[in-house]
C-alpha positions as CSV (number, residue, x, y, z in Angstrom):
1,X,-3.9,-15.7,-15.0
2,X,-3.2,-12.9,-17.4
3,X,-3.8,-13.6,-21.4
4,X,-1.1,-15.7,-22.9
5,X,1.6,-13.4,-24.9
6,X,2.5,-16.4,-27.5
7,X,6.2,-16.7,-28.8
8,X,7.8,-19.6,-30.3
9,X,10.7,-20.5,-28.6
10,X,11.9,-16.7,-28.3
11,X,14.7,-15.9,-26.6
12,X,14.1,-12.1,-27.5
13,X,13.7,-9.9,-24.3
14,X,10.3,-7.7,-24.4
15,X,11.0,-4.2,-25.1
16,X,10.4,-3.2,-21.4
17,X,13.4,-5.3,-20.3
18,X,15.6,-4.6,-22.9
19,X,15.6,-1.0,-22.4
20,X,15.9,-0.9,-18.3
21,X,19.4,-0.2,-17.4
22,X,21.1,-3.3,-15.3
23,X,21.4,-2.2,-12.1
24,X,25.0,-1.9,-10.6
25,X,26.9,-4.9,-10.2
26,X,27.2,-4.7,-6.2
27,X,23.6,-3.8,-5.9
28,X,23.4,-8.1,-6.5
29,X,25.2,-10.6,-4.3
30,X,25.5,-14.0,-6.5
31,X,29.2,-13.7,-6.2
32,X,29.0,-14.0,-2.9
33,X,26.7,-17.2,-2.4
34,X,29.6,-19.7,-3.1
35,X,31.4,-19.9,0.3
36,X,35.4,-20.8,-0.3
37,X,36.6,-23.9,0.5
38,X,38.5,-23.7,4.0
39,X,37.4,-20.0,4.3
40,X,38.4,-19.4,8.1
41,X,36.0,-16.0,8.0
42,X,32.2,-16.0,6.0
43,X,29.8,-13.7,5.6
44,X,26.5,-16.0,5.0
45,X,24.1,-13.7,3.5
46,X,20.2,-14.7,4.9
47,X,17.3,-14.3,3.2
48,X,13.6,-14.8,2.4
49,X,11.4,-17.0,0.1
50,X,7.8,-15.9,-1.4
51,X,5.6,-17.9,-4.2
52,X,3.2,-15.8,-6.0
53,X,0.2,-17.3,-8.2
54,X,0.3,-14.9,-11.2
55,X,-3.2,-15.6,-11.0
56,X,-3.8,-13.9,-8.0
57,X,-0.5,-11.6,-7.4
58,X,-0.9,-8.2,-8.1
59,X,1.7,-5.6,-8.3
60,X,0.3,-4.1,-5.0
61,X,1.9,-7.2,-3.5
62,X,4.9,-7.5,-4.8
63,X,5.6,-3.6,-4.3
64,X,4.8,-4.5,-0.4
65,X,6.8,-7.4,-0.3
66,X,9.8,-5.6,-1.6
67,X,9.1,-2.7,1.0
68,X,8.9,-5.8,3.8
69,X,12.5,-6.9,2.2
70,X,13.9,-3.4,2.6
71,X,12.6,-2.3,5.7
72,X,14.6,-5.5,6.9
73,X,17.7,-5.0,5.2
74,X,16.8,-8.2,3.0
75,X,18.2,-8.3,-0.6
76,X,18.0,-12.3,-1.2
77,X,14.6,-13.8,-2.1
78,X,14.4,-17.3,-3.8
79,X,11.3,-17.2,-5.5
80,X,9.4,-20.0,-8.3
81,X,9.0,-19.9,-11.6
82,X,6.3,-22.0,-12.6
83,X,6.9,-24.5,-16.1
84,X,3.5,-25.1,-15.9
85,X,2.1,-21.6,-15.8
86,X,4.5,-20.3,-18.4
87,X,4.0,-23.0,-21.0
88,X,0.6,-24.4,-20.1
89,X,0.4,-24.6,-23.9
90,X,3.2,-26.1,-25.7
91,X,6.1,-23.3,-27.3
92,X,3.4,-21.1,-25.9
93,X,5.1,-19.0,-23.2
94,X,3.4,-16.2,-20.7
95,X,6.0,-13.8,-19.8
96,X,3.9,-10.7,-18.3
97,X,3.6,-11.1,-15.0
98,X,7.2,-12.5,-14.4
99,X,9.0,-9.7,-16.7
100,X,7.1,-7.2,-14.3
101,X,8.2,-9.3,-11.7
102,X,12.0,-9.4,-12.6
103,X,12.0,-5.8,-13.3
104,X,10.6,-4.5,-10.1
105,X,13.0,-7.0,-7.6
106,X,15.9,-6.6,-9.7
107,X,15.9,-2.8,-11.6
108,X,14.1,-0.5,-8.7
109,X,14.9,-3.1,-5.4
110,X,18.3,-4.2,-6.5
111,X,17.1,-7.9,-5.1
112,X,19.4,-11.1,-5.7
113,X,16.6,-13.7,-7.2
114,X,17.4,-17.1,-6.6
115,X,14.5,-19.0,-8.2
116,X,13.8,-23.0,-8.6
117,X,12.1,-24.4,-12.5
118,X,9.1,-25.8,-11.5
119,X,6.4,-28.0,-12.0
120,X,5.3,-30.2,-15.0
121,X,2.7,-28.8,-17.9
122,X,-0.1,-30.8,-18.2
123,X,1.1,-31.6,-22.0
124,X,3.8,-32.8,-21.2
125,X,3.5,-35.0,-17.7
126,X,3.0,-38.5,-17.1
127,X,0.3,-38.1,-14.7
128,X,-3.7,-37.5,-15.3
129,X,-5.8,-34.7,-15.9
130,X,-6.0,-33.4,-12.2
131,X,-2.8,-34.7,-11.2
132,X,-0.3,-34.1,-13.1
133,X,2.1,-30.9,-12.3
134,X,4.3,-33.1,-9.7
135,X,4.7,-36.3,-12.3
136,X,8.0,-36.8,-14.2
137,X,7.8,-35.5,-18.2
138,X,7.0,-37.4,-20.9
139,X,9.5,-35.4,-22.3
140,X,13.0,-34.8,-20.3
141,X,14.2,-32.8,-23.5
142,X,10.9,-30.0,-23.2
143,X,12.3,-29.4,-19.7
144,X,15.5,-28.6,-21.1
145,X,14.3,-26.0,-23.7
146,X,12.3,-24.1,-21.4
147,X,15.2,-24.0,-19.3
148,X,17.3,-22.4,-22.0
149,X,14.5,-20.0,-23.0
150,X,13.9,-18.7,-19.4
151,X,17.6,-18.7,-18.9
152,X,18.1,-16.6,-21.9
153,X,15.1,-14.1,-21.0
154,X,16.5,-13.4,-17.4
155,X,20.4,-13.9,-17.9
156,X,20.6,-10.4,-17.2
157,X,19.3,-10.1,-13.7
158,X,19.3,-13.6,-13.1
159,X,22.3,-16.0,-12.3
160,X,21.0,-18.5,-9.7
161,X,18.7,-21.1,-11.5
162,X,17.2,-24.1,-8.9
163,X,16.5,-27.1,-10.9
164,X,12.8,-28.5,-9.3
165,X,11.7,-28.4,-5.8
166,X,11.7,-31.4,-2.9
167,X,12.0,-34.3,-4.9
168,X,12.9,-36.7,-2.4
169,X,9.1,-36.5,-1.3
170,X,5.8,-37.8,-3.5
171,X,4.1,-34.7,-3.3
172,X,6.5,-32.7,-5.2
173,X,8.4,-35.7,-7.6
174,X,6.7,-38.9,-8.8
175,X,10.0,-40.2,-9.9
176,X,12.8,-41.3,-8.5
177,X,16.8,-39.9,-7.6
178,X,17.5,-41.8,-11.6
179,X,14.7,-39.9,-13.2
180,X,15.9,-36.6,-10.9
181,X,19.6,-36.5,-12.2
182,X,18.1,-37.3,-15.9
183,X,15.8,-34.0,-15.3
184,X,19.0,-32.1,-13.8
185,X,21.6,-33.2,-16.2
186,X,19.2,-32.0,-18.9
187,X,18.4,-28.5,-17.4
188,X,22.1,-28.2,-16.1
189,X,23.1,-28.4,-19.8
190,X,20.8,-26.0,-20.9
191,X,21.4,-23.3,-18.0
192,X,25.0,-23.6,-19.0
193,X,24.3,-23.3,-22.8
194,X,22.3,-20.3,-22.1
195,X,24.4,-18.2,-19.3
196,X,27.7,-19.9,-18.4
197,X,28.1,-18.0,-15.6
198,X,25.2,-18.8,-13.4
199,X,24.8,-21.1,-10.8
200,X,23.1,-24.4,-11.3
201,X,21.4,-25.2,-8.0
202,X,20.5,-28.9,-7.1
203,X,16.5,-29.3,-6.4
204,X,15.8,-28.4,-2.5
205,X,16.3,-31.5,-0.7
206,X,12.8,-31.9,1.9
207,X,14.8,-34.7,4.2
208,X,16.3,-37.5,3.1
209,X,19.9,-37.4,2.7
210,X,20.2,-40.9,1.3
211,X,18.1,-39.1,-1.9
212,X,21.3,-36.5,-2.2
213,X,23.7,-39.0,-1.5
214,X,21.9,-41.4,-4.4
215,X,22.1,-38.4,-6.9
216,X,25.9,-38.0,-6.4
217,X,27.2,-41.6,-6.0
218,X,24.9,-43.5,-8.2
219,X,23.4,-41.0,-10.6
220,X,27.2,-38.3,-11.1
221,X,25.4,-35.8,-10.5
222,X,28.3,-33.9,-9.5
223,X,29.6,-32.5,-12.2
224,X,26.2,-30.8,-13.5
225,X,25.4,-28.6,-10.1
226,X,27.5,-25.3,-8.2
227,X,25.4,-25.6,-5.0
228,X,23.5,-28.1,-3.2
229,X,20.1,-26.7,-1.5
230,X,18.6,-28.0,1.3
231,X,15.1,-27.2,3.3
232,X,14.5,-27.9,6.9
233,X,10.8,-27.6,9.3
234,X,11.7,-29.3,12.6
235,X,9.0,-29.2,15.1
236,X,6.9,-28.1,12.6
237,X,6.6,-31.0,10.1
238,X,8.9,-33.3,11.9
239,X,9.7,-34.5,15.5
240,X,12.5,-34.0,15.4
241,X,14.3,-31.4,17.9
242,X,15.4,-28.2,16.3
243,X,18.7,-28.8,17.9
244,X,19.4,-31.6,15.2
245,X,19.4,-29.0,12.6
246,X,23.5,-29.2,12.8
247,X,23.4,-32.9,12.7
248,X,21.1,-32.5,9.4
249,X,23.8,-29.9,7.4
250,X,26.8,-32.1,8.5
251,X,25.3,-35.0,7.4
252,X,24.9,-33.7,3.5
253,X,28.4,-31.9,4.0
254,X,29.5,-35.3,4.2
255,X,27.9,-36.4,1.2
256,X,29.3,-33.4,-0.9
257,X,32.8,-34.4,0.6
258,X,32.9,-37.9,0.0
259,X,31.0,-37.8,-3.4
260,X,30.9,-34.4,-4.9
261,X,33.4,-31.5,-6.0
262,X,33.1,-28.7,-3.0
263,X,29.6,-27.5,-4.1
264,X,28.7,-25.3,-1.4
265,X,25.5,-25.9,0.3
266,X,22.2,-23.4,0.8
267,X,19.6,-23.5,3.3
268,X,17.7,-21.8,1.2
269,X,14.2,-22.9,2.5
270,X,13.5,-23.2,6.3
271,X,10.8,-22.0,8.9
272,X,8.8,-22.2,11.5
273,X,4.8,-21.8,11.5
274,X,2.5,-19.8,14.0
275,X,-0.4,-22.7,13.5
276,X,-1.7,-24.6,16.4
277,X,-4.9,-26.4,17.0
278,X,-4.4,-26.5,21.0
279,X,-1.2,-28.7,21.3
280,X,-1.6,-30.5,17.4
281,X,0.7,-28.7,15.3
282,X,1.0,-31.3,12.4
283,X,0.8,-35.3,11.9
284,X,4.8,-35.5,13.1
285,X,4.7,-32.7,15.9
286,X,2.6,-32.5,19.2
287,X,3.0,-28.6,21.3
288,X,3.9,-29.4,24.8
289,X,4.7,-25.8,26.1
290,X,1.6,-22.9,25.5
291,X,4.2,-20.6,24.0
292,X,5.6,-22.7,21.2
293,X,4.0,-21.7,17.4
294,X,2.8,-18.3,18.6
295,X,4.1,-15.4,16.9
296,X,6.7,-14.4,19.4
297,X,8.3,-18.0,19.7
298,X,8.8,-18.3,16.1
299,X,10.9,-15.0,16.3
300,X,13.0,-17.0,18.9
301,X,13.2,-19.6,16.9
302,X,14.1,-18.3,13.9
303,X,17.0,-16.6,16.0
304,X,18.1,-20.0,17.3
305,X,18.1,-21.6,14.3
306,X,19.8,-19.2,12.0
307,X,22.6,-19.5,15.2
308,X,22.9,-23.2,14.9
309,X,22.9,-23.1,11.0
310,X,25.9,-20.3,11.2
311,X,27.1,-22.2,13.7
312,X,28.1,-25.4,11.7
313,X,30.3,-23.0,9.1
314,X,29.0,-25.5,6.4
315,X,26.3,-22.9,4.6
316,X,27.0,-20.6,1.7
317,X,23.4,-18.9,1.8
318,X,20.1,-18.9,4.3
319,X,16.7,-18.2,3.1
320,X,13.6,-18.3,6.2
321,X,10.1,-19.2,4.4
322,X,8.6,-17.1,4.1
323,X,7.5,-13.5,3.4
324,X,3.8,-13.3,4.4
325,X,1.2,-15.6,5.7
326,X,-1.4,-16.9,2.9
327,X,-5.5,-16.8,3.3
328,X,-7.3,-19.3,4.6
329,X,-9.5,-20.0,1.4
330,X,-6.2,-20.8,-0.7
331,X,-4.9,-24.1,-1.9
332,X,-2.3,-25.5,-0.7
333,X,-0.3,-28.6,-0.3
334,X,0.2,-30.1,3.0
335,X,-1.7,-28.7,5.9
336,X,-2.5,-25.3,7.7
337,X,0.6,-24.6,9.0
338,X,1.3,-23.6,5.3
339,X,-0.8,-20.6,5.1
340,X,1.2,-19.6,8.8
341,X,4.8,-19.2,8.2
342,X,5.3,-15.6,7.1
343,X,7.5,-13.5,9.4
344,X,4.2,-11.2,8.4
345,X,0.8,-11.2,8.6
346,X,-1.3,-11.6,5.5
347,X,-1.6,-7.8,5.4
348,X,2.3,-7.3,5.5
349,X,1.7,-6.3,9.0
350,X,5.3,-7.3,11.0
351,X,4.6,-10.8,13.5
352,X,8.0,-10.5,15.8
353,X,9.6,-12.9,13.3
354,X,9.9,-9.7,11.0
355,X,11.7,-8.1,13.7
356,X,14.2,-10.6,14.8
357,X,15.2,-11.5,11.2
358,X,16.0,-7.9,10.6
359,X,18.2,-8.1,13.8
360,X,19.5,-11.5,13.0
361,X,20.9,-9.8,10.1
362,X,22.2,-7.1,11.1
363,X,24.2,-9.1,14.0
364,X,25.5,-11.5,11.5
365,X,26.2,-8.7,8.8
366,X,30.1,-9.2,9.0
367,X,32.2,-12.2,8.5
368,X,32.3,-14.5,11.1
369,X,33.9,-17.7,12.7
370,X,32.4,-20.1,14.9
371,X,34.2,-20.4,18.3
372,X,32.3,-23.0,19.6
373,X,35.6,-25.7,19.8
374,X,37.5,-22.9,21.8
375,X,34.6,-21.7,24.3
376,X,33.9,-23.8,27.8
377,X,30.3,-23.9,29.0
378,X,30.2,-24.7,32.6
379,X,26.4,-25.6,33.0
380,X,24.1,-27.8,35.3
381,X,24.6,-31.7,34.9
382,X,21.8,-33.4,32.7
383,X,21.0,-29.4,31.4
384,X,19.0,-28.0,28.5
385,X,21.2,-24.9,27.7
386,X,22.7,-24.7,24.2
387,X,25.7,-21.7,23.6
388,X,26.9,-21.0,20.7
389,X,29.6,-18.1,20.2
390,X,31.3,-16.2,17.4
391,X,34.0,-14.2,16.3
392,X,34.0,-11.8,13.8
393,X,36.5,-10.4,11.5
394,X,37.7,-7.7,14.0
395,X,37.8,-9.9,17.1
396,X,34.4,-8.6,18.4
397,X,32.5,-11.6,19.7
398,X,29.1,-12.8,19.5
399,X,27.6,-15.4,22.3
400,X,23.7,-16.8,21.7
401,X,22.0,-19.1,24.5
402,X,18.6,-20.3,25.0
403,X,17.0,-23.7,26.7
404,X,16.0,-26.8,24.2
405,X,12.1,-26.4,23.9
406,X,11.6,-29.9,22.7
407,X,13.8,-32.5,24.7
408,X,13.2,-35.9,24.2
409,X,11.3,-37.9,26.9
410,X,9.4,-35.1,28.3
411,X,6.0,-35.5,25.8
412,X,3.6,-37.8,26.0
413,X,0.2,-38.8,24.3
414,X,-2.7,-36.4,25.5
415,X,-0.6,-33.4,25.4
416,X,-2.5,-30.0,24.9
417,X,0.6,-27.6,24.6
418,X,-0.9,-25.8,27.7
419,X,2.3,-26.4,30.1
420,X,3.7,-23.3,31.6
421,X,7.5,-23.4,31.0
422,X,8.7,-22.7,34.2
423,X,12.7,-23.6,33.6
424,X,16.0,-21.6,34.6
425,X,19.4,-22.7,33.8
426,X,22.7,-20.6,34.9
427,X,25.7,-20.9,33.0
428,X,29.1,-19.7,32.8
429,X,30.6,-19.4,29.3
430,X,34.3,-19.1,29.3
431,X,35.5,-17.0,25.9
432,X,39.9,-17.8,24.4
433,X,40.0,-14.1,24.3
434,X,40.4,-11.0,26.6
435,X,37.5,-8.8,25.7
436,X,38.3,-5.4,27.2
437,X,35.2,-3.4,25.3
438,X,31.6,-3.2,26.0
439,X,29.7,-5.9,26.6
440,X,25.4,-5.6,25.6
441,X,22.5,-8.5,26.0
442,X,20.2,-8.5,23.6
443,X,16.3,-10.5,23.1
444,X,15.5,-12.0,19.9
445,X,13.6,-8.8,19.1
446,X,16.6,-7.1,19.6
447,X,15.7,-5.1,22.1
448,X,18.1,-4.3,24.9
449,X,18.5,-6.4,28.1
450,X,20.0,-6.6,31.6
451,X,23.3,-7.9,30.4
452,X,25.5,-10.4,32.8
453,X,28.6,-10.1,34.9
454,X,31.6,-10.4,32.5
455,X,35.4,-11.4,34.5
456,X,38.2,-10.5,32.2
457,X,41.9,-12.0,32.9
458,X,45.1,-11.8,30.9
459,X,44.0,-14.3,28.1
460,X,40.1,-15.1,28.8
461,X,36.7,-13.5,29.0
462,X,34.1,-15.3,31.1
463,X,30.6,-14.5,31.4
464,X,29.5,-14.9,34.5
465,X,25.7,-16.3,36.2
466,X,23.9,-16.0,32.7
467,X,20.5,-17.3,33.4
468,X,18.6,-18.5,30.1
469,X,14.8,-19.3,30.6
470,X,12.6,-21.7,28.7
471,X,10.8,-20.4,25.7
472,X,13.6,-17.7,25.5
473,X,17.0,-17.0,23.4
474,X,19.8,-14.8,24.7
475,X,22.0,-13.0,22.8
476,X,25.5,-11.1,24.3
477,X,27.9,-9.2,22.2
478,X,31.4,-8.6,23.6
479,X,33.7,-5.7,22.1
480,X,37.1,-6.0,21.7
């Protein structure tokens, strides 16, 4: 870690900061991360997420993660700022590596920072000596000030601030959803005291809904937070089919709707590793197919999933964890798939991930609607095909297919992940538009493909014999 620089409750900007010129307004996107209540059309901008050790990050790294966010058109990154690397010391604050930091993503990258305040100083946590950074404070009100004084330090380039991390699981939160709205309340009051026109961003929900729901009905948290945030690692960390992803954001839309005041909602943490130990893949997930968690499936999974997110029209903002994979000496929490879910190697070398989140983005660049109530998918009885379609703003349309990887029933103890995924499914999607311009088929790389029959009458647009294959997505755009 680099020497302390000690100030005593400074809100005074170093003389670096203060005399870089803010970049132009547009160059940042916060006012664009709130989506409108009843908005028909919506632009969802998708990002990335990176933590860096200022221990161990140099500014070698951070240059090539910024050239990694450019290179794929990326300009939202939700990063961490660490409470108890700042103020390891109490009133003494560390600045150096993070005003560096700021200054490089925000002056010469123009990148939108949407960090979380995280974890608790040893000083000042109610756990022990080797356990203590995850444990509630001894002190809610210390939380608070270094809130203001980070706040006040960053206002400039800065106006997204995420109030802890996960704390509906152990590992992250000792306490409960009583001590979490104490700690949010508190930090809510001081973001606002310091900047009121940033965003105060609930703490990343991990899973369980009935924490979110506690937080707003029991605990009024309402009031206190703009945006709710929520993370997601199906077949990764959780059995559960990636297809449930939609049943996951409507489920804390209804929370927000029946308890809150139209905060929007984030997905501003989810991914997919390329970790497997034969078919093991993680305590809750067993591989059945050889494909799935190699580099190239998590490219078509990260293109189904941003699809089904989109689909829902319930998210203001998307952010895929994460930039780069980690070495396999350093600490982390959980297990190995951690140091595996960069959509680059170690090395900033590009894993296909890179590439189909630079495609994702560019083929979800313009407002869109989801079509999904108005479009008929004629498909075999008992089948595995998903569609999803969309509409954009100029009444070009956007159709994504692929076959469920994980469908319930089909795994069984002793499974190595070995099985050759030998399905094919023909469908025919029918579209409540004629479509009379070109029509292109597209991988999850984006590379071109061998696009299907399209019939056209007076009102409709029906594509024709699309066969989707196992392991695969499919993407068709249809111009108008």
């Amino acid at each position: 870690m680099a020497p302390h620089m000690t100030t005593i409750r400074s809100a005074a900007l170093l003389l670096i900061l203060a005399a870089a010129t803010l970049p132009a307004q547009d160059r940042f996107i916060y006012d664009k991360l709130l989506r409108p209540p009843g908005a028909a059309f919506y632009q969802t901008p998708i990002g990335l997420c990176e933590d860096y050790p200022e221990e161990t990050t140099t500014l070698e790294i951070i240059r090539k993660d910024m050239e990694l966010l450019k290179r794929s058109g990326i300009n939202l990154l939700r990063i961490s700022f660490g409470w108890d690397a700042i103020e390891a010391q109490k009133d003494e604050y560390d600045w150096l590596f993070w005003d560096d930091y700021v200054r490089i993503a925000a002056e010469e990258y123009g990148i939108t920072l949407i960090p979380y305040i995280c974890y608790t100083p040893m000083w000042n946590s109610t756990g022990d000596t080797t356990n203590f950074w995850n444990h509630t404070p001894k002190d809610y009100e210390e939380f608070g000030q270094f809130v203001y004084d980070l706040v006040m330090r960053y206002k400039k380039w800065i106006k997204s601030w995420e109030l802890w991390n996960e704390p509906d699981i152990h590992w992250y939160w000792s306490g409960d959803s009583k001590d979490l709205a104490r700690l949010t309340k508190i930090g809510s009051q001081a973001v606002r005291k310091a900047d009121p026109d940033a965003l105060v961003v609930l703490a990343g929900l991990a899973h369980d809904v009935n924490f979110t729901k506690s937080l707003f009905r029991d605990h009024g948290i309402s009031p206190y937070v703009n945006v709710v945030n929520i993370h997601n690692y199906y077949e990764t960390w959780s059995g559960t089919p990636n297809e449930n992803v939609t049943d996951y954001v409507n489920a804390v839309a209804d929370v927000v709707q029946m308890y809150g005041d139209d905060q929007s909602i984030w997905m501003a943490e989810v991914g997919y590793s390329t970790f497997r130990m034969n078919g093991r893949i993680s305590e809750s997930y067993t591989a059945l197919h050889d494909y799935e968690h190699t580099p190239r499936y998590q490219a078509v999974h990260l293109v189904r999933t941003l699809t089904m997110l989109l689909s829902t029209e319930k998210l203001a903002a998307i952010a895929w964890y994460e930039i780069k994979d980690l070495t396999s000496h350093e600490d982390v929490i959980g297990d190995d798939n951690n140091r595996h879910l960069g959509v680059a190697t170690l090395h900033h070398e590009a894993k296909p991930a890179e590439h189909a989140l630079a495609f994702s983005n560019r083929l979800f660049s313009k407002k869109i609607r989801s079509i999904d109530a108005q479009t008929v998918v004629t498909k075999r009885a008992g089948g595995d095909a998903v569609i999803h379609a969309f509409e954009q703003e100029d009444g070009n349309v956007i159709v994504v297919g692929w076959l469920r990887t994980f469908v319930r029933g089909t795994r069984t103890n002793g499974m190595t992940g070995s099985m050759k995924d030998t399905r094919s499914e023909v469908v025919d999607v029918r579209l409540p538009a004629k479509l009379r311009g070109t029509v292109a088929a597209f991988d999850d790389q984006g590379s071109r493909t061998a696009a299907p029959k399209v019939e056209r009458s007076a009102r409709e647009t029906t594509i024709r014999g699309w066969t989707l294959r196992g392991g695969e997505v499919s993407i068709i755009t249809l111009s108008k």
